[in-house]
N, C-alpha and C positions, 0 to 999 in steps of 0.2 A: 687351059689356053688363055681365058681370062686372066687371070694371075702373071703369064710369061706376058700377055704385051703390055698388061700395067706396069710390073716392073720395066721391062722392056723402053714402051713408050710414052708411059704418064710419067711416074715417078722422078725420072731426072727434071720436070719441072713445073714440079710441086713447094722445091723450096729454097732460099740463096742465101746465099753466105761466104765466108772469107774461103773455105776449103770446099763446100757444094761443087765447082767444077771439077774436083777431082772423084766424086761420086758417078757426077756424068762421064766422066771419062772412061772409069772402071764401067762402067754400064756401056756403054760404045763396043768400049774392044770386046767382051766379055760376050756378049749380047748383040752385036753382027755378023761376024762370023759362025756360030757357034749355037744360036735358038731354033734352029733344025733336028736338034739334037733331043733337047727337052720336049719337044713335041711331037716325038715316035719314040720318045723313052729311052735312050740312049745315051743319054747325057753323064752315064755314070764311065762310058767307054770313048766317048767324043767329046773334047777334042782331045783327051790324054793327061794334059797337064791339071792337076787337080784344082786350082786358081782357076782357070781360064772358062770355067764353066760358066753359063749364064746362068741365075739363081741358084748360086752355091750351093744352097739349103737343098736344094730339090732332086739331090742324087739318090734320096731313100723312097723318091717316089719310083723314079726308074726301078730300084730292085724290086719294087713292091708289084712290080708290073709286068718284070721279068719274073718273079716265081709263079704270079697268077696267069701266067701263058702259059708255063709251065706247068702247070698242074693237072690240066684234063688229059696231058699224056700218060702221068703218072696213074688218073685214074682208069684213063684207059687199058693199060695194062694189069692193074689190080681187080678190076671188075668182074674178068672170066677167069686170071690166073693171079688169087690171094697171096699164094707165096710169092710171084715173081713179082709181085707190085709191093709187099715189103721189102724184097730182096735189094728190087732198084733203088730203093729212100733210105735204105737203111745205107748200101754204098752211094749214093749220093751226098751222105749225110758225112760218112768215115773221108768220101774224097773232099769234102771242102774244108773238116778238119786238117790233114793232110795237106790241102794244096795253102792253109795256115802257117803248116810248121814249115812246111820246105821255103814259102816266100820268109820266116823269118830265120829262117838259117840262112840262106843262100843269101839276101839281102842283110845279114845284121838286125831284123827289125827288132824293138824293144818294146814289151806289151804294153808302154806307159809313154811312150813317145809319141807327138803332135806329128812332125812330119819326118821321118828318121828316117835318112837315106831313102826317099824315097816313097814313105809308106802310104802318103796318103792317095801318089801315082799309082799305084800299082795294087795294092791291098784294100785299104781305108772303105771305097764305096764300091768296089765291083761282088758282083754276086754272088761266083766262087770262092769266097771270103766270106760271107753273108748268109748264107742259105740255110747254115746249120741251123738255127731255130725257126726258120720257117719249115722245117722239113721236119722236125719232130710232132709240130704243129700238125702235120699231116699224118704223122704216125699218133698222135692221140685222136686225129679223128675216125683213122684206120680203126684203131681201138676199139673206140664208141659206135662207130659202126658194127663192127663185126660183134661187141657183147650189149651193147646200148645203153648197161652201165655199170661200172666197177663194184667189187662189191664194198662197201664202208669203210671196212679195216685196213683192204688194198689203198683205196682212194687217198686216207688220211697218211699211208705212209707215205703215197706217189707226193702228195702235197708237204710232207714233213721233211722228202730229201728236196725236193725242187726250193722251197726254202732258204734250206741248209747251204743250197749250192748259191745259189742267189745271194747269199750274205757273206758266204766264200770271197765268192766271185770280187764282190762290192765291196768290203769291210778287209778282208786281205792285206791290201796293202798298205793299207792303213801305217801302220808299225814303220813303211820303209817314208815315208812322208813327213809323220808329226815330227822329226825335229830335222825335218831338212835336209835329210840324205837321196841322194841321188839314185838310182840304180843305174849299175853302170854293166856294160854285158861283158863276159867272160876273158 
């Protein structure tokens, strides 16, 4: 809360200059309407338009606030019945994949696009979009719970694909960038 009414209400003036009113101005519109939002966590779904948020940055706190709500359900059902509390994270996990691929077909979206049709509305900060590694995170805690700890051999492969994927993921596209090609969809 400290942080939203500094930005809020100190920061537009803290400092002046030829374009500084157009900071407070973006702080005005952004930040009257709209700081109700950030401060019940929200702010990833109010007001909609991805700009219009009051501290841009702080839509990851919302998600982060929305899984940790979410989570003592999840425990609560895994607690008396271990299958059905895998069962729910592991679809949970397959539905936000999913609710991934459908937002980029249905919309065009393009895995390397800032705001593509759309993407940063509708996709970019909302949760079911989001969740998938926090909910894995919940299945390795699953894990470590239920064996307390992997054995060596396990551990180093779990560690050698996550990696692998990691450097996929990051390093991939590498190739369509160094000399200035576009990706362009289908």
């Amino acid at each position: 809360l400290f942080a939203l009414f500094f930005y809020f209400k100190v920061s537009p003036y803290l400092a002046d200059g030829p374009i500084w009113f157009r900071y407070q101005q973006y702080v005005e519109t952004t930040c009257q309407p709209n700081y109700w939002a950030n401060v019940i966590y929200l702010n990833n779904f109010f007001p909609g338009v991805w700009n219009s948020q009051c501290m841009l940055w702080s839509w990851y706190l919302a998600n982060d606030m929305q899984f940790y709500l979410a989570t003592p359900f999840m425990l609560l059902l895994y607690k008396p019945n271990k299958k059905a509390g895998w069962l729910l994270v592991i679809a949970l996990t397959i539905g936000t994949l999913v609710a991934n691929g459908v937002l980029a077909h249905t919309h065009g979206f393009l895995w390397n696009a800032a705001n593509n049709n759309g993407y940063m509305d509708l996709a970019y900060g909302k949760p079911y979009t989001r969740a998938a590694p926090y909910l894995i995170g919940v299945c390795v805690a699953f894990l470590y719970y239920e064996k307390y700890r992997l054995r060596p051999v396990l551990a180093y492969i779990l560690m050698a694909l996550g990696a692998a994927i990691i450097s996929l993921v990051t390093y991939g596209p590498f190739s369509q960038f160094k000399s200035g090609n576009e990706i362009t969809p289908p």
